[in-house]
N, C-alpha and C positions, 0 to 999 in steps of 0.2 A: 838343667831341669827341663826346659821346655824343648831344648833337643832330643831330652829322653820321651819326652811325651808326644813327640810328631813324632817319633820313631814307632813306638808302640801305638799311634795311633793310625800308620801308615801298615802295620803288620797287621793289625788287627782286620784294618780294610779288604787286604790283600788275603789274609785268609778267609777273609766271609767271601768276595770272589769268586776264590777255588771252591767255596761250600755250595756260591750259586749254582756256578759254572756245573759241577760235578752232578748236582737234582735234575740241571736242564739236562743234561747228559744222560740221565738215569732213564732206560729204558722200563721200564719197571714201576719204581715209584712215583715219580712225575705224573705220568699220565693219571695215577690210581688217581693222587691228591687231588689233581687238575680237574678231574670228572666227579669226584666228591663235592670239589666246590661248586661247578656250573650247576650238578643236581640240588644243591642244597639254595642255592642262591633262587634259581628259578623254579623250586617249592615255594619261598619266598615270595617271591613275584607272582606266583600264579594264586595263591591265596590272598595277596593283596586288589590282584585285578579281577577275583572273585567278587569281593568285599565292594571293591570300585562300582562294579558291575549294579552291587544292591545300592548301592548310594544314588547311581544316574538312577535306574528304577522309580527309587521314591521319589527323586526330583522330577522328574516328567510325567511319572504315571499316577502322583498322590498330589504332590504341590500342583504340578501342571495342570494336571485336569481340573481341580480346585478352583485353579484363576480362569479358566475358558467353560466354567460352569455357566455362561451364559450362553452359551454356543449348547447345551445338553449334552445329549449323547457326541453328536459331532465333534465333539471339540477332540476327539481321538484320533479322528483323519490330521489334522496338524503337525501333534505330537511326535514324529516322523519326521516331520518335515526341517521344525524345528533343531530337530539334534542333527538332520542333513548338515544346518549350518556350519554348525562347529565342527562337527567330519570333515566338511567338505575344506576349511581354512587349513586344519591339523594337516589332511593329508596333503595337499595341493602344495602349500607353502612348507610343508615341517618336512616330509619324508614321502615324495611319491611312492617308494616301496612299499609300504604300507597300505594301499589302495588295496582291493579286494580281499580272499581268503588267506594270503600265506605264505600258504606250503609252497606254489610255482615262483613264488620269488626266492624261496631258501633255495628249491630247485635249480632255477636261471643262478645263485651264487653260486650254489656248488659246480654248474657246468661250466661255467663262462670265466669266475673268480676265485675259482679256486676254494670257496669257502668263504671268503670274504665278505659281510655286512658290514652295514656302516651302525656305529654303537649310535646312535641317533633315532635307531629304526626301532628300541625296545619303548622309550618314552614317548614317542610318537602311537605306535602301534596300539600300546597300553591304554595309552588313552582315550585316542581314537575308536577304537573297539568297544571299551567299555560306556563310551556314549549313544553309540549307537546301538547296541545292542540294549542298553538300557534304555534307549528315545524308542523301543520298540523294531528296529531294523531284524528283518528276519533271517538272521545270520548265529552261528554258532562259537561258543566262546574257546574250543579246541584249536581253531587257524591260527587264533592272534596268539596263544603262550606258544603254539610252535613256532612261531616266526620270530618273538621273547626271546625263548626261550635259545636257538637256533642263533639269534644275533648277539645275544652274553656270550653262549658257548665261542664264537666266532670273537669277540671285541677280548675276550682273557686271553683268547690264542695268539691274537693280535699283539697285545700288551707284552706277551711274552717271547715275541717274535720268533715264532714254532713252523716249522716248513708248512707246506701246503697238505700234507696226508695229515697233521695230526690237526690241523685247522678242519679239518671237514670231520674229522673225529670227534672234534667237541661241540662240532654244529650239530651231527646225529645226537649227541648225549643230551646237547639240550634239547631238540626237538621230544626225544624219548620222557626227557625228565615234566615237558609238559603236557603232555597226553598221558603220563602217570598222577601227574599233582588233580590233574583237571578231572579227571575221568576215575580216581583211584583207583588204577588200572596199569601194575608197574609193568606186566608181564606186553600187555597191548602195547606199550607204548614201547619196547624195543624193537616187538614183532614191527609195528609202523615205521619205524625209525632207520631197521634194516631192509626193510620190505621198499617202502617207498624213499626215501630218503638216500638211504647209501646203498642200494640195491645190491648187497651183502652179505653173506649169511657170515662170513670168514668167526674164524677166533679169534683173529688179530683183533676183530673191530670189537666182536662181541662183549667182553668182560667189560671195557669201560663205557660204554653203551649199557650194561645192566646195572653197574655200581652205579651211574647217575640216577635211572632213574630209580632204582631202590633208594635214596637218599630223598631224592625230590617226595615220593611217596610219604618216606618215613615224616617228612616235614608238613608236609598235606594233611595229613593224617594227626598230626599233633593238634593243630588249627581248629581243622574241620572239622575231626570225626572219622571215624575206621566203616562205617557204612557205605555199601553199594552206592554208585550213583541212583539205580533203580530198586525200588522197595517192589517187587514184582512176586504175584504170585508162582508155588512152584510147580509147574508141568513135566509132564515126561509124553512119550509117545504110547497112546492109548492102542491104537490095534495097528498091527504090520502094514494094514493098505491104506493108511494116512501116507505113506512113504511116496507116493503118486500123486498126491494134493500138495504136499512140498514140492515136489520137481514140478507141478505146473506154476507152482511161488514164485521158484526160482526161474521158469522162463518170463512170467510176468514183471518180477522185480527186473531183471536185464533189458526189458522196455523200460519200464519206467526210469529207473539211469539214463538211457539213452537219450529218452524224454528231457532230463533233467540236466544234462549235459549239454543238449540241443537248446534250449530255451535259456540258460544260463549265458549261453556264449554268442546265441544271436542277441540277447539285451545288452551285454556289454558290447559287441558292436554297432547298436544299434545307440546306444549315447554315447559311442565313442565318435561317429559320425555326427551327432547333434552340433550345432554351431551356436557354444554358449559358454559361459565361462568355467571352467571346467570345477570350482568350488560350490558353484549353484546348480550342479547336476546332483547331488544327495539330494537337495531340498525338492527339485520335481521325484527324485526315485521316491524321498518320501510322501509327498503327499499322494503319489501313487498306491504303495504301501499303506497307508492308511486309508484310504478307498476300501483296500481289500481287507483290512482287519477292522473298519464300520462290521462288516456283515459277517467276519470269520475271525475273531480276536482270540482263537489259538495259535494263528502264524506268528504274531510279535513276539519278537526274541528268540532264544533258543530252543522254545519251547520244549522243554525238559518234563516242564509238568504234565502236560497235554501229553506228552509220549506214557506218562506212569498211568495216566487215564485209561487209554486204548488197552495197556498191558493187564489192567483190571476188567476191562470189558464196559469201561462204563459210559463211552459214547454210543450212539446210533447208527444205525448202517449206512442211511441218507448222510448223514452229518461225515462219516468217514470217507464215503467216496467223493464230496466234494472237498477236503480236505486234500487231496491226492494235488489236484490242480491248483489250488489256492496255495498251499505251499510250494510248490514248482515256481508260480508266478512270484509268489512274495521275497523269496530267496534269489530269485532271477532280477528281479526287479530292483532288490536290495545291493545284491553286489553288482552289477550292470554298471549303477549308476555312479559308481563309484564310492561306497559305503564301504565298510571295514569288518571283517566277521570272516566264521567257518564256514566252510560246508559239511562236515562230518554231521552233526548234531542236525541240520535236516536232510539229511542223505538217513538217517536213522529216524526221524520224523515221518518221511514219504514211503520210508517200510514199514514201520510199525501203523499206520493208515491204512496201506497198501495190504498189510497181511491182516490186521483184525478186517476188511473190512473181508477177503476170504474168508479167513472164519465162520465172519456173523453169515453170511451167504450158505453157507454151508451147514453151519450148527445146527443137529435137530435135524437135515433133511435127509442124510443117508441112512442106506438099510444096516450101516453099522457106526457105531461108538465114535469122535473121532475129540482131540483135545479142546478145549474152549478156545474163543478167539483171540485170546490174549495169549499161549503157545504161540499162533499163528503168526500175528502180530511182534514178538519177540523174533522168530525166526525172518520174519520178512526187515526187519532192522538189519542182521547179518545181511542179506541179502543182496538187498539195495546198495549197501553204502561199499560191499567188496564187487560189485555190478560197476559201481561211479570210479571207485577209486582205483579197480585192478590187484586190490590188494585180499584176496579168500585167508589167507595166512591171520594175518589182523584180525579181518571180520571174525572169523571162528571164534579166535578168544577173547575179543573184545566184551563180548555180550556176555560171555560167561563171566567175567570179572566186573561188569556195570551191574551185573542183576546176581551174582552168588550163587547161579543153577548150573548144575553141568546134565541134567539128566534130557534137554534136547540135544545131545552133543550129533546123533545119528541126522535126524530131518535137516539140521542147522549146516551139517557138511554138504548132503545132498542140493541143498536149495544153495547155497554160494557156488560150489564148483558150478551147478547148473547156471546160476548167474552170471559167474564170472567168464564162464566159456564163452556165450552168447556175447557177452557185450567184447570181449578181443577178438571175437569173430568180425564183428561188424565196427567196431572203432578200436584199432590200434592205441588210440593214446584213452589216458582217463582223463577226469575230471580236471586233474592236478597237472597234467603236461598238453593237453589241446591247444590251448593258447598260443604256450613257448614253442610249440612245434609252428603255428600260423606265422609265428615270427621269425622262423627258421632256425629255431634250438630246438633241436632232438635228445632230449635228456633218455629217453628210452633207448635209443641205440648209439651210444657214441662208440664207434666199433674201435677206436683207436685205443680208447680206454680195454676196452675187452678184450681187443688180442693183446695188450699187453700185460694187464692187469696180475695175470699168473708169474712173471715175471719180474723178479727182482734187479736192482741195478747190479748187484756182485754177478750178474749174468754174461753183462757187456760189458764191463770196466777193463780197462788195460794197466797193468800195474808202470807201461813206457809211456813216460811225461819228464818233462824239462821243468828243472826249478833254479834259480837265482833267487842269490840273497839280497836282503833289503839296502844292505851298505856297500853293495858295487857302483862303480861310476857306469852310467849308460852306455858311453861310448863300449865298455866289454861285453855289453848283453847287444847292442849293434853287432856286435864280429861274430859271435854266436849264432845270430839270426841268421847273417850271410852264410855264414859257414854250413848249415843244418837245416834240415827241409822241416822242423817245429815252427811252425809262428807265434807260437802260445807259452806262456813263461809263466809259472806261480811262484808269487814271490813269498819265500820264507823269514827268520830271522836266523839268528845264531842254534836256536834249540830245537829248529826244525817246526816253529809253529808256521800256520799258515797266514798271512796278511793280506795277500791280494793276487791280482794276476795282471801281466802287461802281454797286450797282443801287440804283435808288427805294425798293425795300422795307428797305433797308442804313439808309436817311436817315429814312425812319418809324421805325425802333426807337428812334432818340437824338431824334428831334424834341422832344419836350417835355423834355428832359435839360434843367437848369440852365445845362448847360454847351456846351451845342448853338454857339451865337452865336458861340463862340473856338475850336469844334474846324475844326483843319485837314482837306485831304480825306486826308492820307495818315493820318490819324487814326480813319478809319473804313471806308478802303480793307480791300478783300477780297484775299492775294497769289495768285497763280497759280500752281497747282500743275503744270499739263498745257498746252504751247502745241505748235499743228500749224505746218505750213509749206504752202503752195502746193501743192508736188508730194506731199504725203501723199494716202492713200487717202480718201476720204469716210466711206468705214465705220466707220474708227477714228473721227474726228468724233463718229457719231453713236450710237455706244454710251458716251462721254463725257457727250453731250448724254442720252443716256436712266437712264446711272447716276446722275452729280447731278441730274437736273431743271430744266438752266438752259437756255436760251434762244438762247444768244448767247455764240458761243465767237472769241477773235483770232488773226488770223492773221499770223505773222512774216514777215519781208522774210528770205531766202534769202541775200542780201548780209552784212547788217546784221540780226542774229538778234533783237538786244536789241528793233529797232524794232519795230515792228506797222504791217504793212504792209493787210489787212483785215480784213474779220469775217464768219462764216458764223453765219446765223440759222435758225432752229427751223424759218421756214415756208417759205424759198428750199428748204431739205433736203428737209422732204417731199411741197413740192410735186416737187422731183427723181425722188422715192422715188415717188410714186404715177404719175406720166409713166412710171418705168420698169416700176413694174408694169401700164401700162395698155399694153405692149410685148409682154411677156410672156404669148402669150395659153394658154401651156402652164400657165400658174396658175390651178388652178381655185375659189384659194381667194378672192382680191382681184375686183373689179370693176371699171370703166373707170374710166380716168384724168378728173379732174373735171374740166369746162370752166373754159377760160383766165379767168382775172379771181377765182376760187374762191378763198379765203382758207384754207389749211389748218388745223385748228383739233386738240387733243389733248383726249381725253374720256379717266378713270379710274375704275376701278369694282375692287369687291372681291366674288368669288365664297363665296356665303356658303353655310352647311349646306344649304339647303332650296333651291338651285339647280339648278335641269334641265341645266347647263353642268356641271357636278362630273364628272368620269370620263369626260369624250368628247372625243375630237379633235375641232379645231377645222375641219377642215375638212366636218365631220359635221353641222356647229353649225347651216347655214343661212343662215350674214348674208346683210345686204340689201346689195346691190352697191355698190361704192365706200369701203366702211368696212374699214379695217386696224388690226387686233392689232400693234400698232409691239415692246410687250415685255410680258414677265411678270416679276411681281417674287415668287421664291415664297423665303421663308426672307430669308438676307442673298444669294440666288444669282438674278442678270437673267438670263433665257432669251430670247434671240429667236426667236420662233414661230415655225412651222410648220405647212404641214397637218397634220402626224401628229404634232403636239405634243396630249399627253395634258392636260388641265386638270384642275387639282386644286382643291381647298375651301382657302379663305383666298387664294388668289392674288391680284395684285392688279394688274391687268389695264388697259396704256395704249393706246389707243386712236386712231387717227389718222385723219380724216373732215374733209368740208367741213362747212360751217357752216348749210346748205339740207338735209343731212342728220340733223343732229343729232336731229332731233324723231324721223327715222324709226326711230333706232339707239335712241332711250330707249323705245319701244313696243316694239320690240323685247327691250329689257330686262325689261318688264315683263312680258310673254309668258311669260318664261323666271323668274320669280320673281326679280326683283332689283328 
């Protein structure tokens, strides 16, 4: 009896298994459910850290002030300062990712990591943010659920140990599903999500990027309420030549961004150089911050409300254009210091300021009609905040889903495109990648990504590869080796699954072992951590291939998952990779694609003190035509280069060239002190 019931309870096992095995396998389904859950989970989460948001609120701005009523009015400059504290512990000690707005850290994951957060960053962030923004920090609550949101999607993918494409898939979905929960805004938050985030418009990506956030939405919306974020009056364009007071919106907003970008990132280098301990830099941003909200106490927090005011018209024109700087510095000074919060929400604060105060300016003085200054105001929100972030696609219908109006949809195009052009004329990176590029991650051009991106692996895969089974003695996979110019063995079992792989150098470590003669190959088999399929990207491949250093990566049968159906090698990829750079004649950093029969060859070097390379972008450098910077390895973090990736001392620098070249890239080296 209890024979029969480990049997049926070993069948039973064995077929749930195959039930797993078979969903993760499902191209299709998987993904749908997988993206159902993140969105529904971090609808969840973003209603809760709504909620959180009103709780610190009462605690610091009803209780607090309560107890520092003897201090009067004053007692609000603290308040700030106060919840610095606990920001400053949470981030410092809990999750330094967490520090500032977000998005450039989901950013820096997806470039550097694949997609990768650490599931630590959503309880840290959550709470972090919701204090400070509640202690009054004048930061906005849309950074912290995307970077939630962004680090679930990312810790499920994890969980499920999903390659690197569908892990950034579900980072986008979460990001999308909290700029839909937050903003009740399902439609902005995918334009965001592909816009900025996966910089993608693709269908691959699209559908479950929308199913999240229509679910997070649906969830939102149960909670909270199917209403606008903005109760706003409804405008339209009053006479044809208002269309000329937009376009000077939109040159004005693309200063003001720039303003705001500038003042943002010299504060946070300006306490990043301060010599103090870096959990007690909130507490100086905030009493700083509270300085500035004594005299001007619409900057604390998200100010959400203060934006519904100007959209009514019910501020003053004096009160609005000092408004303009007061929010630049309080947001600048809030995240600087290392505080926790967005910038969307006063990037649409410094526009809707910025445009009512056009308005009010204007209102009543032309010899014709033009809309009240709360239109103005609504348009200059679009404005600004696709000026900051690069993003016009977003902005457009962002505002229309916060306020329920489409009838500015004309003036509202006009003033971002004019925005948006201005401010990539004059700074290439936005709001959201300045930093990572200062640090030398250029998430805006990883061109290695780009020219391969169009390119699937069933492009370059060879279906010739060498396999051994798991129950041979070594000594026969030795003779083989000798015998055959493969070094690379994937080892099978009996049914053709696949279990691992032995390289040559795997069989040199044990060769003179005693015990060499009787070991099996599954005995010295290497397991598989990462296998692609056919229809993946190539790119993901070959940041696999550049973070371990191997060669020769198998490819799965789409059918029959376990099988291995072929193999992509080191030099079919770049000889791919340098064909498409010899395409690309907009790169002035690569040189022509090597002639047919060129063996592609990998050269490494490490940038040492006394190098003429130390501190200069690479495309500054000179190289001799044909030779590519494939990666950098600086610290434990891979970059792939760029022209305007900055090189530093110790990097340690891969190199990808023909083999007729080589000689000319080592004089070259020498030149330059290496």
């Amino acid at each position: 009896m209890e024979s029969a019931l480990a049997g049926l309870r070993k069948g039973f096992l064995r077929l749930f298994k195959m039930g797993y095995d078979l969903f993760l396998a499902s191209h299709v389904l998987f993904p749908v459910i997988i993206a159902t859950v993140v969105g529904i989970l971090t609808g969840l989460l973003a209603v809760g850290f709504i909620r959180l948001i009103g709780y610190c609120q009462t605690l610091f701005f009803t209780d607090g002030l309560a107890r520092l009523s003897f201090l009067g009015g004053y007692g609000v400059i603290l308040i700030p300062a106060v919840g610095g504290i606990f920001v400053g512990l949470l981030v410092t000690f809990g999750a330094p990712e967490a520090k500032g707005h977000g998005v450039p850290e989901v950013l820096k994951a997806m470039a550097l990591h694949g997609g990768r957060i650490r599931p630590v960053v959503v309880m840290v962030k959550a709470l972090a943010s919701a204090i400070a923004i509640g202690s009054g920090a004048s930061v906005g609550r849309e950074g912290p659920i995307i970077q939630i949101g962004s680090a679930l999607g990312s810790t499920i993918a994890q969980i499920f140990r999903l390659n690197e494409a569908r892990i950034k898939n579900l980072v986008a979905c979460g990001a999308a599903a909290g700029i839909s929960s937050v903003f009740n805004a399902p439609i902005a938050g995918v334009l965001f999500s592909l816009e900025v985030i996966l910089k993608d418009f693709g269908a691959k990506t699209l559908g479950t990027v929308v199913i999240s956030s229509v679910a997070a939405s649906i969830v939102s919306r149960m909670f909270l309420g199917e209403h606008p974020s903005f109760m706003a009056p409804s405008y339209g364009l009053y006479n044809p030549h208002e269309i000329f007071i937009y376009l000077l919106l939109g040159v004005l907003s693309a200063f003001a961004a720039l303003l705001f970008m500038f003042t943002l990132h010299k504060s946070e280098d300006i306490f990043d150089d301060l010599r103090m301990p870096e959990w007690l830099k909130p507490v100086l941003g905030g009493l700083l911050l509270g300085g500035i909200g004594y005299f001007f106490p619409q900057v604390f927090g998200a100010g959400l409300k203060s934006i519904e005011d100007v959209l009514h018209g019910n501020l003053g024109l004096m009160l609005l254009l000092l408004l303009i700087p007061a929010k630049i510095f309080a947001t600048s000074i809030s995240l600087g210091s290392g505080s926790s919060g967005g910038v969307f929400a006063p990037a649409l604060f410094i526009g809707s300021v910025l445009g009512g105060s056009v308005g009010k300016l204007l209102f009543n003085r032309l010899p014709f009609q033009i809309a009240p200054p709360g239109a103005y105001a609504l348009v200059g929100m679009a404005s600004v905040f696709a000026a900051a972030a690069h993003a016009p696609v977003t902005a457009i219908l962002i505002v229309f889903e916060m306020t329920g109006d489409y009838r500015l949809i004309l003036p509202i195009m006009v003033a971002v495109v004019t925005a948006t052009s201005i401010s990539q004329a004059l700074n290439r990176d936005s709001i959201y990648t300045e930093k990572l590029r200062r640090k030398g991650i250029d998430v805006d051009s990883l061109e290695e990504s780009r020219l391969l991106q169009n390119l699937q692996i069933r492009d370059v895969m060879t279906s010739e590869f060498e396999t051994v089974e798991n129950h041979r003695h070594v000594r026969e996979l030795i003779s083989r080796i000798s015998a055959g110019k493969d070094k690379t063995f994937f080892v099978v079992n009996n049914a053709g699954k696949l279990l691992g792989v032995v390289r040559a150098e795997d069989i040199r470590e044990i060769l003179f072992e005693k015990d060499a003669p009787i070991l099996l190959v599954e005995d010295v088999m290497t397991p598989l951590n990462e296998t692609f399929f056919p229809e993946d990207t190539l790119n993901e491949a070959v940041k696999v291939m550049m973070a371990r250093r191997i060669g020769e990566i198998p490819v799965m049968d789409s059918l029959h998952p376990d099988q291995i159906a072929g193999v992509i090698r080191q030099e079919a990829v770049f000889r791919t990779y340098l064909g498409r750079v010899g395409e690309n004649q907009q790169d002035e950093l690569f040189g022509p694609e090597p002639q047919s029969g060129h063996e592609a060859v990998s050269f490494r070097f490490v940038i040492p003190f006394r190098s003429r390379l130390g501190n200069r972008m690479i495309k500054d450098l000179g190289l001799p035509a044909g030779i590519v910077f494939s990666s950098i390895q600086r610290g434990d973090e891979i970059i792939v280069p760029q022209g305007q990736t900055l090189l530093q001392v110790r990097d340690k620098v891969t190199v990808v060239l023909t083999e007729e070249r080589k000689k000319i890239f080592q004089d070259w080296l020498k030149k330059n002190r290496l």
